[in-house]
C-alpha positions in Angstrom: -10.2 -36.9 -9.3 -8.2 -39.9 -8.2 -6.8 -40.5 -4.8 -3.4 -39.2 -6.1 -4.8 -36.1 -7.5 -6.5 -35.6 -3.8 -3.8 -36.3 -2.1 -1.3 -33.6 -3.9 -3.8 -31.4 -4.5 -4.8 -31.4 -0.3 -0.6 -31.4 0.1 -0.2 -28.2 -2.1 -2.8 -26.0 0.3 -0.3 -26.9 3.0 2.2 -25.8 1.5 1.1 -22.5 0.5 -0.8 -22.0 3.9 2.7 -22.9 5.3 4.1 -20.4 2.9 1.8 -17.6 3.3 2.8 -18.1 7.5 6.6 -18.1 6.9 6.1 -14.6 4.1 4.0 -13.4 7.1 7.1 -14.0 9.6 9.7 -12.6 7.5 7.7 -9.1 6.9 7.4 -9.1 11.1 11.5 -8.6 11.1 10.7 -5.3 9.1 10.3 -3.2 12.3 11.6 0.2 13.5 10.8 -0.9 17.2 13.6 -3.3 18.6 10.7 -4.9 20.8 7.6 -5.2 18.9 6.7 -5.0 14.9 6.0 -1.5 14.2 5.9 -0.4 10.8 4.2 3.2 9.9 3.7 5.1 6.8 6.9 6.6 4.1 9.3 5.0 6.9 12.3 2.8 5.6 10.4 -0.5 6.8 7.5 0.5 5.1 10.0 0.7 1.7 11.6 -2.3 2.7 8.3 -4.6 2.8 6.7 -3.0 -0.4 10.1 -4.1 -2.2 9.4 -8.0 -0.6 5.5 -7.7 -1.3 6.5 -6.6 -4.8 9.3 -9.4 -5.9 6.4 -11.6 -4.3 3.4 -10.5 -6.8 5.8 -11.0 -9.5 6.3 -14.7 -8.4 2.5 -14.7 -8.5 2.8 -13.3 -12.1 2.0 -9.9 -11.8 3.5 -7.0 -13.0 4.4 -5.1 -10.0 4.7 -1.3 -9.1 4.5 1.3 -6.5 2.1 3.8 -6.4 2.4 7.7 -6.4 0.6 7.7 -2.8 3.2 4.5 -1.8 1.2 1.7 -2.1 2.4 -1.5 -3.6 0.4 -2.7 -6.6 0.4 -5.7 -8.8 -1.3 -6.7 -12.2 -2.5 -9.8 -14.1 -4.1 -9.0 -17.3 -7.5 -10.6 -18.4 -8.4 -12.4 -21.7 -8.0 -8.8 -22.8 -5.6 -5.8 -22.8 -7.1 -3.0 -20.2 -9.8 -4.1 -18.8 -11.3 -2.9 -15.5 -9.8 -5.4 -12.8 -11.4 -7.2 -9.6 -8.8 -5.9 -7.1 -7.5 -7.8 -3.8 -5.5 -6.6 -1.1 -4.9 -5.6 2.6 -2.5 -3.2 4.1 1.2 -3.6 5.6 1.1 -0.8 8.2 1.0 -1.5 11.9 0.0 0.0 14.9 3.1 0.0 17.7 3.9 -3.4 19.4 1.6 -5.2 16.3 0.8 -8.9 15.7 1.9 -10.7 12.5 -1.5 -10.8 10.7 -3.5 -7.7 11.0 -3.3 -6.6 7.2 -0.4 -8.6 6.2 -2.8 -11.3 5.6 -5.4 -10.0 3.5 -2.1 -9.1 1.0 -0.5 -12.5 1.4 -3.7 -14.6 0.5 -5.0 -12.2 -2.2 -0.8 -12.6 -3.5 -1.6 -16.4 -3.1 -5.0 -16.1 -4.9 -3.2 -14.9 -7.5 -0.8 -17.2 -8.0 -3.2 -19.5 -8.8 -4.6 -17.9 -11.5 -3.8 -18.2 -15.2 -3.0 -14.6 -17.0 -4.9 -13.8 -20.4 -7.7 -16.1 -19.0 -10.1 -14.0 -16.8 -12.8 -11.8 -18.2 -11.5 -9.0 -16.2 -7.8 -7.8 -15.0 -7.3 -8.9 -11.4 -4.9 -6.6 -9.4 -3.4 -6.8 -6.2 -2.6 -3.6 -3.6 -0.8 -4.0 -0.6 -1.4 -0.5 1.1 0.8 1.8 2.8 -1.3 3.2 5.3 -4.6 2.3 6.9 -3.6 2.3 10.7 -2.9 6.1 10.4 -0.3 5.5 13.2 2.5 8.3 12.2 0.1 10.9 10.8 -2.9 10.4 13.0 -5.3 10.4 9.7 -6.6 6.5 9.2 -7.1 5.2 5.5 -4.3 7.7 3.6 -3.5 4.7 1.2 -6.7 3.9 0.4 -8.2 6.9 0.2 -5.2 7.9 -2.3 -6.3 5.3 -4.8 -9.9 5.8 -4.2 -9.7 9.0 -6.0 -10.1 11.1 -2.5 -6.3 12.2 -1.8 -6.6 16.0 0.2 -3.1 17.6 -0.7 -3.7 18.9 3.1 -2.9 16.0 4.9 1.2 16.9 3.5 0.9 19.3 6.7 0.3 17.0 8.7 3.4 16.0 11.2 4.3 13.3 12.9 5.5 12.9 16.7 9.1 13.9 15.6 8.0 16.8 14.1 8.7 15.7 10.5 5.8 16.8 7.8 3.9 13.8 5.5 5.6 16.0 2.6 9.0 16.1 3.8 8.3 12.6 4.4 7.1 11.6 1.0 9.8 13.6 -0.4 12.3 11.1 1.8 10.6 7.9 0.4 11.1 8.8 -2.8 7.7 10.5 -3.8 6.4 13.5 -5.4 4.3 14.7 -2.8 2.7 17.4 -5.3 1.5 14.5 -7.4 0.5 11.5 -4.3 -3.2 12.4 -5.9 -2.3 10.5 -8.8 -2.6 7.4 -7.1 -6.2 7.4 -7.7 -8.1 5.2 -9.7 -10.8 6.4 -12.5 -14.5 5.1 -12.2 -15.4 2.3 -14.1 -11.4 0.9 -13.6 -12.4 -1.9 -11.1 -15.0 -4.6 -10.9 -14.9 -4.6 -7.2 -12.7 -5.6 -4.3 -12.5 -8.4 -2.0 -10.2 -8.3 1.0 -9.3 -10.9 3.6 -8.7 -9.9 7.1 -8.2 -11.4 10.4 -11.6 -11.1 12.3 -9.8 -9.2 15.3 -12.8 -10.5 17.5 -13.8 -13.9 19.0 -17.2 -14.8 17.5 -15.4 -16.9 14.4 -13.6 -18.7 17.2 -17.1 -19.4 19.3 -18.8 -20.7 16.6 -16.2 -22.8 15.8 -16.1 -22.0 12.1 -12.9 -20.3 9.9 -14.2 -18.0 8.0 -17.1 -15.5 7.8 -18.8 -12.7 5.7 -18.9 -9.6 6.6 -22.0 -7.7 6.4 -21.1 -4.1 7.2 -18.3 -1.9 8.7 -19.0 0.5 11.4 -19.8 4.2 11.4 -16.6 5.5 13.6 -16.0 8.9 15.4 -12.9 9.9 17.0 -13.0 12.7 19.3 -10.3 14.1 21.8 -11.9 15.5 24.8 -10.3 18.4 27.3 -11.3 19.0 30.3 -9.4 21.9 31.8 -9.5 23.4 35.4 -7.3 24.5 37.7 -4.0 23.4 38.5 -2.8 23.6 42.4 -1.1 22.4 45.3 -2.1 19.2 46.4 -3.4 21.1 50.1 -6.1 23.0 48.2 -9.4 21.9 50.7 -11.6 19.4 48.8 -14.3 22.2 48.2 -12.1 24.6 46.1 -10.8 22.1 44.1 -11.1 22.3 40.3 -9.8 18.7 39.3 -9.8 17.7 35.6 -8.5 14.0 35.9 -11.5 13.7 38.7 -13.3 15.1 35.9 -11.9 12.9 33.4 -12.5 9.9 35.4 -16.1 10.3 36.0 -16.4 10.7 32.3 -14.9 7.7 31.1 -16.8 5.4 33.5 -19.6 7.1 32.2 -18.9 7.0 28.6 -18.5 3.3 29.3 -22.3 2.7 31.4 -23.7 4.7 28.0 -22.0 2.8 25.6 -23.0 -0.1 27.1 -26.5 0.5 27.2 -27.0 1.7 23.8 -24.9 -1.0 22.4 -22.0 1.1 20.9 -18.5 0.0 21.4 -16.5 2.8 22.8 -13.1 3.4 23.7 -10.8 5.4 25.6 -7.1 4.6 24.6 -5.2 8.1 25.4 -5.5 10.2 28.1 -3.2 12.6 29.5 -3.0 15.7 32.2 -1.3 18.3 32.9 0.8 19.8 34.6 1.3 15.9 35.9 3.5 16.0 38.7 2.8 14.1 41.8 1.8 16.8 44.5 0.0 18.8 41.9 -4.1 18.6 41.2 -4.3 18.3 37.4 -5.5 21.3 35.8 -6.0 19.6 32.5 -7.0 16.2 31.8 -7.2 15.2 27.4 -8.4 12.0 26.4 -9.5 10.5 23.6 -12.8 8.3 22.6 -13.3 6.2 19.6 -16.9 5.8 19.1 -18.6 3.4 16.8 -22.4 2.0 15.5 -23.6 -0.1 12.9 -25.0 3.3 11.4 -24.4 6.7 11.9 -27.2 7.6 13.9 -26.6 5.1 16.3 -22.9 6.3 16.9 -24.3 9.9 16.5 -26.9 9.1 19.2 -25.0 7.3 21.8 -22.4 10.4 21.1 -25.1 12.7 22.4 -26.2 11.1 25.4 -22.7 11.5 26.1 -21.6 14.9 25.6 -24.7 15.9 27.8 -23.2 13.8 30.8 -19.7 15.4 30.0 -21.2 18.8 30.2 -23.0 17.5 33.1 -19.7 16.5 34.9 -18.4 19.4 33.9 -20.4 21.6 35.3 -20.6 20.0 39.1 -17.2 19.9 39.0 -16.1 23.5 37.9 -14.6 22.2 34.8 -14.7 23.9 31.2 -14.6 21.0 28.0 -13.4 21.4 24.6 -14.3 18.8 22.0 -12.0 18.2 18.4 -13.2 15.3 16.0 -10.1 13.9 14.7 -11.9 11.6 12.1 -15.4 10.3 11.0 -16.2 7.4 9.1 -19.9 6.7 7.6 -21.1 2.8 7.8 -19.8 0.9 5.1 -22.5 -1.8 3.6 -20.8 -4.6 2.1 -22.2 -5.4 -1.5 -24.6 -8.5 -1.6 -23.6 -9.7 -4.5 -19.8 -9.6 -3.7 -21.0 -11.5 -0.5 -22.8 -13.9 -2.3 -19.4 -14.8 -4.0 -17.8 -15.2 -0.4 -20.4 -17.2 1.0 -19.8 -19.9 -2.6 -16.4 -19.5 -1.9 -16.6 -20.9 2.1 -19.3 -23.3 0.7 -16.6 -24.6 -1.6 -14.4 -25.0 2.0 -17.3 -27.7 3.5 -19.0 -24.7 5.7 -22.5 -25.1 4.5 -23.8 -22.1 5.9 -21.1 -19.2 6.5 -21.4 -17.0 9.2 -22.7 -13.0 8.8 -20.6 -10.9 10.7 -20.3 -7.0 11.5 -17.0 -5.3 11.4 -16.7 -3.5 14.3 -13.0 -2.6 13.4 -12.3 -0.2 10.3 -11.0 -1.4 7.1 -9.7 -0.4 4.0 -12.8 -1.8 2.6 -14.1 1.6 3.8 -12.3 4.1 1.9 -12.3 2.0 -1.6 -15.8 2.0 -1.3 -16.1 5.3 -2.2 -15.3 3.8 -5.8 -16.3 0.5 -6.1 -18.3 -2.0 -5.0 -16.4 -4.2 -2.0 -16.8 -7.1 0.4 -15.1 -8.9 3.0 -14.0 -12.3 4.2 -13.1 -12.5 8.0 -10.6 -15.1 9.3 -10.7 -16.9 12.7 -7.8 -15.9 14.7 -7.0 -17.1 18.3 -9.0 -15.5 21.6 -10.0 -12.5 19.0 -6.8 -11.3 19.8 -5.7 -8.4 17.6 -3.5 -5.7 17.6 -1.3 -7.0 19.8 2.0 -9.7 19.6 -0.3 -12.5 20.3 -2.0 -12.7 17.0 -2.5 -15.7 16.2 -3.9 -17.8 13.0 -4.0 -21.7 12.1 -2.1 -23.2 9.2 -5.4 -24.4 8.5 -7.8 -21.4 8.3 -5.2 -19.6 6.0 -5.6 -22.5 3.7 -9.1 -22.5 3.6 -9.0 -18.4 3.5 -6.6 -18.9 0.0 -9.5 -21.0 -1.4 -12.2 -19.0 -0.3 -11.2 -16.1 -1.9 -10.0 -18.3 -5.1 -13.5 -19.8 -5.4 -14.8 -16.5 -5.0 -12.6 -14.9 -8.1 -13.7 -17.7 -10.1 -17.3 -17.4 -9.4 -17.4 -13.9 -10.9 -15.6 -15.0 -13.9 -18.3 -17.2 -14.1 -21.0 -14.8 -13.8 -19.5 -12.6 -16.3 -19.0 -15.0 -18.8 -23.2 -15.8 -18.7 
């Protein structure tokens, strides 16, 4: 290629990295919160960014829809009418008070990927999903989007309610769904070739390493339990000895839950916690919180879990204390496919990273729930401290150029294996 051809060819990333960053900024105004980007499940912003997302994959040269579960889906047909299709995508739901990038990204570059590409060319279909819910913010259940086209839809989740009391059906029924048929979402076997998503890394080891992008090996095996510890409510002048004090309780236990986490190399959490009757001169009769437990396998999770429901019990006992346990979700390790990483590792390669970096996914994906139906893989991006989750998400012009021809070198490779 000829300096000219370089020269536009390095001046067109830019300007779909810079692109990609001002798509990413205009989907942040979509926000029910006033002081943060929030943006949950069947709500009007969620509506409002499918119908951007979609007039966006057909500017890519899809053919764009909606899903019946309320994911936003686009199509480029192969060198052949019908044929099963390598499928890209992220999600557009947030958590409250969210960054720009968590998600968005993965749907912007695999929307940039595909502008790139020439329809009626590929050996395969290639399909883009922007999905509706993987945070599991409003409804408390993670993954309902992907799980819907995944095949694994559980008409039981339209019971479930959200903080304002409003049911996922009645919901549904709002957006403009039939909530009898959200099942239909799902995919048959055999329909895709795999999937390939691109996410931020939402930790700091890209950013150590000084390197953009990574592979990811595996996705954690995740447990979410909320705890109760329940005593006995009384007068702050109760005499230390006859008090029966679930936040003291409470306390103990998350200290402890972090000592045993620590030493058996699981990340825990413990993001809620609550008591009652919670009034200043009153000794908490009941303190709830929650833990978010996770492993590179199952048994880990399951053992470090365990240990620590024998210290709760423990706790519980010295301290007068009764404890109720409810698992709220569990989520098996996910092992990304080695040949899908194989493509991603070619695809940095082709970025001048000679040897990409392996990395574990600590954080859940919607990798996860496709899974269940094909074979998937995932390319990490570096973003700033490891910061995720939060308004100071932050990604390089750069990276996201490199990320957009990652992937791009990765959907080519597999062309190329299927046409051997």
């Amino acid at each position: 290629m000829s300096d000219a051809g370089l020269v536009g060819e390095a001046a067109q990333r830019v300007s779909e990295a810079a692109e990609l960053l001002a798509r990413a900024d205009e989907l942040a105004t979509y926000s029910a919160s006033a002081t943060g980007i929030e943006r949950t499940y069947l709500s009007p912003e969620h509506a409002q960014v499918n119908a951007v997302a979609g007039s966006w994959m057909r500017e890519a040269g899809l053919r764009a829809w909606q899903d019946a579960a309320g994911n936003q889906c686009g199509r480029m047909e192969g060198d052949a009418p019908d044929l099963p299709a390598l499928l890209l995508g992220s999600h557009l739901d947030t958590v409250p008070g969210a960054g720009r990038y968590d998600g968005v990204l993965g749907v912007l570059v695999a929307i940039a990927v595909a502008g790139r590409l020439t329809p009626g060319v590929l050996p395969f279909a290639v399909e883009v999903v922007a999905f509706g819910d993987e945070e599991g913010t409003r409804f408390g259940t993670t993954l309902l989007g992907s799980r819907a086209l995944a095949g694994a839809w559980d008409d039981a989740w339209l019971d479930l309610v959200d903080a304002r009391g409003t049911s996922l059906h009645e919901a549904a029924y709002t957006f403009g769904l039939d909530p009898a048929g959200m099942g239909d979402a799902g995919r048959d076997e055999g329909s895709l070739v795999g999937y390939l998503e691109a996410h931020i890394e939402q930790g700091p080891r890209l950013e150590d390493a000084g390197r953009a992008l990574g592979v990811v090996t595996s996705i954690a095996a995740a447990r979410r339990l909320l705890i109760t510890l329940t005593g006995e409510a009384r007068h702050c002048a109760t005499p230390w000895h006859l008090r029966r004090d679930a936040l003291l309780g409470a306390s103990e236990a998350v200290l402890a839950i972090e000592r045993i986490a620590r030493e058996q190399g699981s990340p825990a959490t413990v993001g809620h916690l609550a008591v009652r009757p919670d009034a200043v001169n009153v000794i908490p009769g009941v303190a709830e919180f929650s833990l978010d437990l996770r492993d590179v396998t199952a048994q880990g999770r399951d053992a470090t879990w365990a240990l620590v429901r024998a210290e709760l019990d423990r706790i519980a006992a010295a301290r007068g204390l009764t404890v109720a346990v409810a698992e709220t979700h569990e989520a098996p390790a996910v092992r990304c496919a080695p040949e899908l990483q194989d493509l991603l590792r070619a695809g940095i390669r082709a970025t001048g990273d000679p040897e990409p970096l392996e990395l574990f996914s600590v954080a859940g994906h919607d990798a996860m729930a496709v899974a269940a139906l094909t074979d998937v893989a995932m390319l990490f991006v570096r973003c700033a401290g490891g910061i995720s989750h939060h308004a100071d998400e932050s990604v390089t012009e750069a990276d996201v150029a490199a990320a957009i021809d990652a992937l791009h070198a990765a959907v080519l490779a597999l062309a190329a294996e299927f046409a051997e």
